[in-house]
C-alpha atoms as one frame of an Amber mdcrd trajectory, in Angstrom:
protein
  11.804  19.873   1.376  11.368  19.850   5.219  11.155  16.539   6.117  13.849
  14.440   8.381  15.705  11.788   7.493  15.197   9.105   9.927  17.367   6.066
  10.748  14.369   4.141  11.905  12.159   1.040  11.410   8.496   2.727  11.968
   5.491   0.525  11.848   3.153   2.806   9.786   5.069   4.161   6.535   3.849
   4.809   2.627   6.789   2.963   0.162   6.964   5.360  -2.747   8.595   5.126
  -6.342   8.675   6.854  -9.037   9.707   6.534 -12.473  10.726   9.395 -14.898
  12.440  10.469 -18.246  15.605  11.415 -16.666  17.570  12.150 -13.294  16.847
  15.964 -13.290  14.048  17.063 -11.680  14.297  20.509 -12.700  14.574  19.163
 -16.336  12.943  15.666 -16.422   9.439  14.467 -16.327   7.585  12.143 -13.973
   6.156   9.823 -15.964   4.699   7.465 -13.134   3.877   7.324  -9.239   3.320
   4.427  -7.025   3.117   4.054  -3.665   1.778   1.202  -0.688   0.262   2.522
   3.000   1.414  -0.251   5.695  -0.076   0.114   8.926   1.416  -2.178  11.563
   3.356  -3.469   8.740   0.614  -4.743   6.783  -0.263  -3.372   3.369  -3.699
  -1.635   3.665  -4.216   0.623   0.355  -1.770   1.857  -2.581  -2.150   4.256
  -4.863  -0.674   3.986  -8.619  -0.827   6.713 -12.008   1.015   6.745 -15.185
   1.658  10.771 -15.568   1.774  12.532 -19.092   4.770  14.104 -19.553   5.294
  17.076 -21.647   7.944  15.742 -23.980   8.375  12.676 -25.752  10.471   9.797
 -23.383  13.367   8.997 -24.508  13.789   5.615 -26.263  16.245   4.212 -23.128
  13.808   4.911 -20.815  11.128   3.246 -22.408  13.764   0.233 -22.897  14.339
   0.316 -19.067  10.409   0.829 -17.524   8.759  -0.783 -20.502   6.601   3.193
 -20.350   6.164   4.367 -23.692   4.472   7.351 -25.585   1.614   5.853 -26.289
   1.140   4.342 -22.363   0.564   7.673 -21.492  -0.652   9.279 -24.102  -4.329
   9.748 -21.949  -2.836   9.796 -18.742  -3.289  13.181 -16.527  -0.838  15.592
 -16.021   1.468  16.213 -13.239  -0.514  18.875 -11.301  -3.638  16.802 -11.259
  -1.741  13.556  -9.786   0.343  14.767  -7.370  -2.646  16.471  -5.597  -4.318
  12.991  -5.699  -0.584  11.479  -4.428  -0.551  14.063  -1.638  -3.986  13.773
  -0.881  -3.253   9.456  -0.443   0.111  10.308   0.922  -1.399  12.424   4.027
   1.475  12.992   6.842   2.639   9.371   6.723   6.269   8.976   7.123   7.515
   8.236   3.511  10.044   5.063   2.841  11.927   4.274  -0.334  15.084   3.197
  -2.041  17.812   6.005  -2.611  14.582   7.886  -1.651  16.303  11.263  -2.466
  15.716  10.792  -6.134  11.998  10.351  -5.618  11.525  12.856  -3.277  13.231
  15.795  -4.963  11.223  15.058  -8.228   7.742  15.338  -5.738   9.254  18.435
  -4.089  10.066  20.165  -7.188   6.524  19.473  -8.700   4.665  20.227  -5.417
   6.415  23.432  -5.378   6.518  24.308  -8.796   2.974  23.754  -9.038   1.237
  25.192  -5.967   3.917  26.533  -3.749   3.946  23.997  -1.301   6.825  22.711
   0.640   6.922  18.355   1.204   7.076  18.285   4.671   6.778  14.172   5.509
   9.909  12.728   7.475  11.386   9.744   5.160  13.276   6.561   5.559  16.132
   5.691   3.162  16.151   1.407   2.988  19.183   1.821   0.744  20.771   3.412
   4.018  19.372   1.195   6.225  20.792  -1.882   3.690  24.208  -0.041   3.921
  24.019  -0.207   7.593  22.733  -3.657   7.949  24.463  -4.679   5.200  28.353
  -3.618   5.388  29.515  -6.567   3.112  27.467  -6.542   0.960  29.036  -4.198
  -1.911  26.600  -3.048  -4.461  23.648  -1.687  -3.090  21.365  -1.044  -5.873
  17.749  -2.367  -4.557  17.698  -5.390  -7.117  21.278  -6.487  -5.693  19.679
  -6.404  -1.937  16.805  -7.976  -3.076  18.912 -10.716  -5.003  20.314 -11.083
  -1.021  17.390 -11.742   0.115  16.103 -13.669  -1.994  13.341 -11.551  -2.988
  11.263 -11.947  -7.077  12.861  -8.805  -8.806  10.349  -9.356 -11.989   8.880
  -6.487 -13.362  11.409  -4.483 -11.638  11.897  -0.637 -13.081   7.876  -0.398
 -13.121   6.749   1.965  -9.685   4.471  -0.472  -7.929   6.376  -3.202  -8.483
   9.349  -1.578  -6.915   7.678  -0.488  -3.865   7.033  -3.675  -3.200  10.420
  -5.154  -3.581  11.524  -2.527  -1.359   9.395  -3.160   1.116  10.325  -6.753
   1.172  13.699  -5.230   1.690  12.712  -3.085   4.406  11.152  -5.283   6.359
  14.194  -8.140   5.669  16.600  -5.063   7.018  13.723  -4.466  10.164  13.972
  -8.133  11.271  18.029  -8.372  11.274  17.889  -4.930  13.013  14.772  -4.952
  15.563  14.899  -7.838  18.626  12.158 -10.035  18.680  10.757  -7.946  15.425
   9.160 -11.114  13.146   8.095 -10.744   9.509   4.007 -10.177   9.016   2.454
 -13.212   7.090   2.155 -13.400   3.698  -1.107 -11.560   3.062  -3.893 -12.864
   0.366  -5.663 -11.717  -2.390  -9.396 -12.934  -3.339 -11.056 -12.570  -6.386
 -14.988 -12.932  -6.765 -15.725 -16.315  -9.023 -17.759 -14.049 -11.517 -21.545
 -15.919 -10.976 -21.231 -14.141  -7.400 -20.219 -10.480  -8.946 -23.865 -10.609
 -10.981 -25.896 -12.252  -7.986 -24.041  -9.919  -5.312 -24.996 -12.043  -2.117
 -23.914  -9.322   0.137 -26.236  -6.738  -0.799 -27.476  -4.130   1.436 -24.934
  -5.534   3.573 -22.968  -3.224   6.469 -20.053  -4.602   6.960 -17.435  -2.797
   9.397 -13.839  -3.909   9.553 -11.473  -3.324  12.388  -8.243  -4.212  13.466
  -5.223  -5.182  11.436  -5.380  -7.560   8.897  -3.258 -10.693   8.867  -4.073
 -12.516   6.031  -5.725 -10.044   3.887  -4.909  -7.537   1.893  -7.350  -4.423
   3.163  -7.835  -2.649   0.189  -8.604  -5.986  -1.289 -10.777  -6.998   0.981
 -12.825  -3.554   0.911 -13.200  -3.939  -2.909 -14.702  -7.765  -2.609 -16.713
  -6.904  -0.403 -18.237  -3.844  -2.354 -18.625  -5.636  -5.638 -20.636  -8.529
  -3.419 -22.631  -5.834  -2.537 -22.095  -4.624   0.782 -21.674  -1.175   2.527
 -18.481  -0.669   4.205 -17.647   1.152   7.026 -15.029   1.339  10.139 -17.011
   2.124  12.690 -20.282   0.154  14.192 -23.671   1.748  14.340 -27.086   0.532
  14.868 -27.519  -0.722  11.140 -24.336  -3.035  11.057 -24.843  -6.163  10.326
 -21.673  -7.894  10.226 -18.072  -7.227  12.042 -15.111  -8.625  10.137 -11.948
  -8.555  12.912  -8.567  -8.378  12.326  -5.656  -8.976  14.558  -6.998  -7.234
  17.614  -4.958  -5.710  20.169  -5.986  -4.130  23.582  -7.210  -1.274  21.448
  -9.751  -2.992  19.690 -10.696  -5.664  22.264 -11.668  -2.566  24.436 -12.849
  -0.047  21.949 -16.389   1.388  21.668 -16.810   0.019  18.392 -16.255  -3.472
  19.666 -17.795  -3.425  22.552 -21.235  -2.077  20.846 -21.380  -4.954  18.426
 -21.077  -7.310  21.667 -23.489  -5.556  23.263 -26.222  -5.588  20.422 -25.329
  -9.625  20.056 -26.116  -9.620  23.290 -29.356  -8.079  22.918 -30.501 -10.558
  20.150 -29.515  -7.834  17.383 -29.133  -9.839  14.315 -25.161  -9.234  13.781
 -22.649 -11.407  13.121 -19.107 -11.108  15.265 -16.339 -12.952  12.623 -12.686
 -12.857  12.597 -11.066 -12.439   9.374  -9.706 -15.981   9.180 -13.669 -17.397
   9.774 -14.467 -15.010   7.153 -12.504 -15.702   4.915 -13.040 -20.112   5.562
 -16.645 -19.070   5.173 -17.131 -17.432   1.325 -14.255 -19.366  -0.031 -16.439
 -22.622   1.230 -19.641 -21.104  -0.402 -17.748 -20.560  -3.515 -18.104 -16.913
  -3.916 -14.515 -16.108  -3.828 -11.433 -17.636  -4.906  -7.737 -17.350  -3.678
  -5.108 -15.163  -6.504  -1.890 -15.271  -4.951
């Protein structure tokens, strides 16, 4: 494993957990993997797989996860998921609780399977809690979370966990960083199903760019599909719709922008939205409807 630890609060990160059949990663099995991309602190995509293992799991790890025999009984093997994990994962700097654990079970499969050393820089929040933290005592991630006052239910299942510890992370970032404030609480939709069959967006191209405040990106990129629409990230002479995020100087003065001005401009038929006016808009026409 090649990777540094850091001691940092970076803005772009991947949370990853795992879950296994025991605490040996030469001997134990990864039996699932989770993980959540942030970019500018906002979740954007995750990726999630039960794994088969190649024994049975034991009966006190099915008591603790809730992961059972026959919950993975058709799931793929290791080798095929972590080369879809790695593939997700990219260079991103990885973050996690007593990340150690998780990591050595990745670099022992990674190498065992195609000789390949993990190479991402990580973030420990269980060191950053200890830091932050000194009073505190125990430092198991349901006992900072408890701190914070952040939903522990479902707890022991990967996805789940990542995002309690990202709610811990970024708890830890805003008592550590000046002037650092806590993204908003980001939305999912849901298409009200009469919409799914008519799919009022079709042979749409929608682009989205910027960071998303309110909504959840991957979310947003899968409503928009089943609607009907194309969706892309960059603006080209067949878009017909901009969706904008928070946009910073970046954005504002980036080529993409700028040419979807510039064919409004020229009476192209293309609609400029922000995400909030978006999002006003197809809840009002009923096509969508607010989950959590």
């Amino acid at each position: 494993m090649d990777g540094k630890l850091l001691l940092a609060y970076p803005d772009d990160y991947t949370v990853l957990d795992i879950e296994t059949t025991g605490l040996s990663p030469q001997n134990d099995y990864i039996t699932e993997i989770s993980a959540i991309k942030y970019r500018n602190n906002r979740r954007v995509d995750e990726f999630s797989s039960l794994v088969k293992p190649e024994l049975s799991i034991p009966y006190y790890i099915t008591r603790l996860t809730g992961i059972d025999d026959a919950m993975v009984a058709d799931a793929p093997a290791i080798d095929e998921v972590i080369l879809s994990f790695m593939d997700f994962l990219a260079d991103d700097i990885i973050a996690g609780y007593n990340i150690g654990f998780d990591l050595s079970f990745i670099a022992e499969n990674l190498a065992g399977y195609y000789a390949k050393r993990l190479a991402n820089n990580y973030v420990d929040v269980m060191k950053l809690a200890q830091n932050e933290l000194p009073f505190l005592g125990r430092y198991k991630q349901t006992a900072v979370a408890e701190y914070f006052n952040i939903a522990t239910d479902g707890a022991h299942r990967a996805l789940v966990d990542c995002g309690i510890c990202n709610g811990c992370y970024q708890k830890l970032k805003e008592l550590a960083v000046a002037d650092y404030h806590l993204p908003p609480q980001q939305r999912e939709l849901a298409i009200v199903p009469s919409f799914r069959r008519l799919r009022p967006l079709a042979d749409k191209n929608i682009v989205l760019l910027g960071s998303f405040d309110g909504l959840y990106l991957k979310n947003l990129r899968e409503i928009l599909t089943a609607l009907g629409a194309s969706v892309a990230y960059h603006v080209t002479a067949a878009s017909d719709m901009v969706i904008v995020g928070t946009a910073d100087a970046s954005v504002c003065d980036g080529a993409d922008l700028q040419l979807a001005i510039s064919m409004k401009s020229a009476d192209r038929n293309i609609y400029i939205l922000k995400e909030d006016v978006f999002c006003q808009s197809v809840l009002a026409k009923g096509w969508l409807r607010v989950v959590c």
